[in-house]
N, C-alpha and C positions, 0 to 999 in steps of 0.2 A: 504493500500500500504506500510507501515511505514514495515508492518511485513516479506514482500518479499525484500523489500531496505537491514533491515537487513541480512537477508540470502542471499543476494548478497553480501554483504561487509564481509563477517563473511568467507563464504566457496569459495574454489577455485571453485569445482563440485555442485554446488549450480543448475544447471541445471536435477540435477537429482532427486529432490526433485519435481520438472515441472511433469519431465517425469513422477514418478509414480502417480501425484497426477490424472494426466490425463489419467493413464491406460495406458503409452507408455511402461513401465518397471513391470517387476511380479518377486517382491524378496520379502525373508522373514525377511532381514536385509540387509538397506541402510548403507551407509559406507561412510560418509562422511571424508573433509578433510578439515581445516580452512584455511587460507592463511598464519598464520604463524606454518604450518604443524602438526597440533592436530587428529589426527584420531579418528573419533569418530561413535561408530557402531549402528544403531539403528533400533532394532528388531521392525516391525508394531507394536507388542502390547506395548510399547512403545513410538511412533511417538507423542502420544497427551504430553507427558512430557517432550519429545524432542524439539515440537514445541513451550510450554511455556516460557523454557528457553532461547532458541536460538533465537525464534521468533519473541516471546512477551515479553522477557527480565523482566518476570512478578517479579523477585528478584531483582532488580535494581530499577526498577520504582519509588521505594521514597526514594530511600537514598538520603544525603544530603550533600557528596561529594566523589570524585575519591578517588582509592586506591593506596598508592604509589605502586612503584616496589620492591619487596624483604617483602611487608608485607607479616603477617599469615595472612590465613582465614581456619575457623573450619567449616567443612560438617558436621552436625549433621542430621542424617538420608538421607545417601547419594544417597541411593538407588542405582542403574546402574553406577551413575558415571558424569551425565550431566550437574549439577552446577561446580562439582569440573573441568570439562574440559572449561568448559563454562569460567570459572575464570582462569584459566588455559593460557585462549585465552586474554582473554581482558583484565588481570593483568598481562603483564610480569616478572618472576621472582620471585611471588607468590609464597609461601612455603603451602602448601595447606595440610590440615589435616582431611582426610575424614573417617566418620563411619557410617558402615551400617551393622546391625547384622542378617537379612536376608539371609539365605545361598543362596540363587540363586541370591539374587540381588549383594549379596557381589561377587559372582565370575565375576560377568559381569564389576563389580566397579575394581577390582582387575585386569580384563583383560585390562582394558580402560588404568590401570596404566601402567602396561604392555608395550602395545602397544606406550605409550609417555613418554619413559623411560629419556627424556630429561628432561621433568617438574620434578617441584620438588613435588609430591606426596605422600606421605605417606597415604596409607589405614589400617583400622583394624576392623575385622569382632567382632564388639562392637555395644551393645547400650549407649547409656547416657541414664541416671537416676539420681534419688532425693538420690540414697545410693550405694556403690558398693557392687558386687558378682554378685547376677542373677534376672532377672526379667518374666514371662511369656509374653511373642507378644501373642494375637489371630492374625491368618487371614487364606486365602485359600491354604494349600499346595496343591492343584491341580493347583494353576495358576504361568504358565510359569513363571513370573515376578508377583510383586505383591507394589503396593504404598499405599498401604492398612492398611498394620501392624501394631495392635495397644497397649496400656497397658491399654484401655478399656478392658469390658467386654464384649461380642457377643452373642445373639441369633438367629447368623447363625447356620444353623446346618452343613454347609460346615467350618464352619471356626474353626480350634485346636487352642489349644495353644502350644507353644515351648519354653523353658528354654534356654534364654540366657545369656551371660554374661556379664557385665554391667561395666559401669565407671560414676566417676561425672566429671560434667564441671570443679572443682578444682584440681581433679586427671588427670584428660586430660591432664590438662594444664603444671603441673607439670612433670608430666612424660618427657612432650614432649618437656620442654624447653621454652615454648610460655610465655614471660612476659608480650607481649603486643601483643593484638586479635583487627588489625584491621577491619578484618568483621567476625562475628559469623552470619553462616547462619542456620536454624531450619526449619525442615520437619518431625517433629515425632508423628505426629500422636496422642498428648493426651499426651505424655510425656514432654513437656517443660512446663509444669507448676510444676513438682517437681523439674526439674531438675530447671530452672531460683530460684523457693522460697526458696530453699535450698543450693543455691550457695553463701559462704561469701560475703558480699558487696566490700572486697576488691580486691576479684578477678573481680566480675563486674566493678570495675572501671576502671579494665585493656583491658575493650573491647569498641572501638571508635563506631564500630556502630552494629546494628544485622538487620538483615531481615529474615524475617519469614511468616509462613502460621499457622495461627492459627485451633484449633478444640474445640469445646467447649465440655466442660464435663458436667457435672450432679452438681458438689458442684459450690458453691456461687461464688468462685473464681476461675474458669476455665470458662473462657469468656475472651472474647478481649477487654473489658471494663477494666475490675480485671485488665488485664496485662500493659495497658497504665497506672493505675491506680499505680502501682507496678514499672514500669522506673522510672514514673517522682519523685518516691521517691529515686529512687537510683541515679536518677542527670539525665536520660537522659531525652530527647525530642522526642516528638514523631509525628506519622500520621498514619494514614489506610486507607482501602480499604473496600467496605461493603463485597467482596467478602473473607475475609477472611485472607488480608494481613496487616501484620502490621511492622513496622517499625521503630528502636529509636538509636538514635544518643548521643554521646556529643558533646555541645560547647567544640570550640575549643581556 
């Protein structure tokens, strides 16, 4: 029930989410609206990333306090656009800095910005990486959308690689003015283990907390063991999820 309460509180048109679930409504993007008026569009293939966020608030779940008003937060693999509206919503005044290097998913990210020309959003059709210039993604160019993209390697035989063009978390930062990251969020798929081991520690100091979804890789140190392993040397605290979420903080 916890996850319809939220969708009650969260959207004005929260009733239409009913409708289609029940087969009352046949679209092929829902279009919702939050109560302090976030438009936010969500194609079915879509709805299960919509629903994590919005629903099951699955990136909150363990942090370890509010965010004030007017802080940064970094979308590291923003994909559509969902966290960053999400945050959008429930941090007012948030300066929000979203990347997603995906071409289909960035225009949907970029539309969402569009559309709530009010928030403060900045997007840039970027990866983060362990170096800058460019990096290969494999995943499906046949699919519509895709949460998939990796800087693993694949033996799908549907899935290519594409050359994109890359930033580090200390370049981000810099470019964009951010001295102090009070939430660093991370969705990439196999790439925050260069990018976190290869970021100065003194730029890590400047971020209060991160939430994330981790992917294990193949080497010793791409695990979510390694990475709680790897905070708490860099001062944070931590917790997880078996499913795959992990979470660290600084005292404060």
């Amino acid at each position: 029930m916890i996850r319809y309460y939220r969708l009650f509180k969260t959207f004005k048109n929260w009733r239409l989410y009913l409708a289609f679930k029940f087969g009352l409504v046949k679209v092929k993007t829902l279009i919702f609206e939050t109560r302090n008026g976030i438009i936010v569009e969500v194609p079915i293939r879509l709805l299960h990333t919509f629903k994590e966020i919005f629903m099951d608030e699955c990136y909150l779940a363990g942090l370890e306090r509010n965010i004030a008003p007017g802080a940064n937060i970094i979308d590291i693999g923003a994909n559509a656009g969902y966290f960053t509206l999400f945050s959008a919503s429930a941090f007012p005044q948030a300066k929000l800095f979203s990347f997603e290097p995906v071409p289909v998913n960035y225009a949907q990210l970029k539309r969402h910005r569009d559309l709530n020309d009010k928030c403060k959003i900045s997007c840039f059709p970027l990866a983060v990486a362990g170096h800058p210039g460019k990096i290969n993604l494999t995943f499906d160019p046949s699919d519509s959308f895709t949460t998939s993209a990796t800087m693993f390697t694949s033996d799908k035989a549907a899935e290519k690689p594409l050359a994109v063009p890359c930033v580090t978390l200390q370049e981000l930062m810099d470019e964009n003015g951010i001295g102090k990251c009070a939430l660093l969020k991370m969705d990439c798929e196999g790439a925050e283990y260069e990018i976190l081991y290869n970021c100065p520690p003194d730029y890590l100091r400047r971020i209060d907390q991160i939430t994330m979804e981790v992917h294990s890789g193949e080497k010793e140190n791409q695990n979510i063991k390694a990475l709680e392993i790897f905070f708490r040397q860099q001062g944070f605290s931590t917790r997880r999820r078996p499913v795959g979420m992990l979470w660290a903080w600084r005292q404060l």
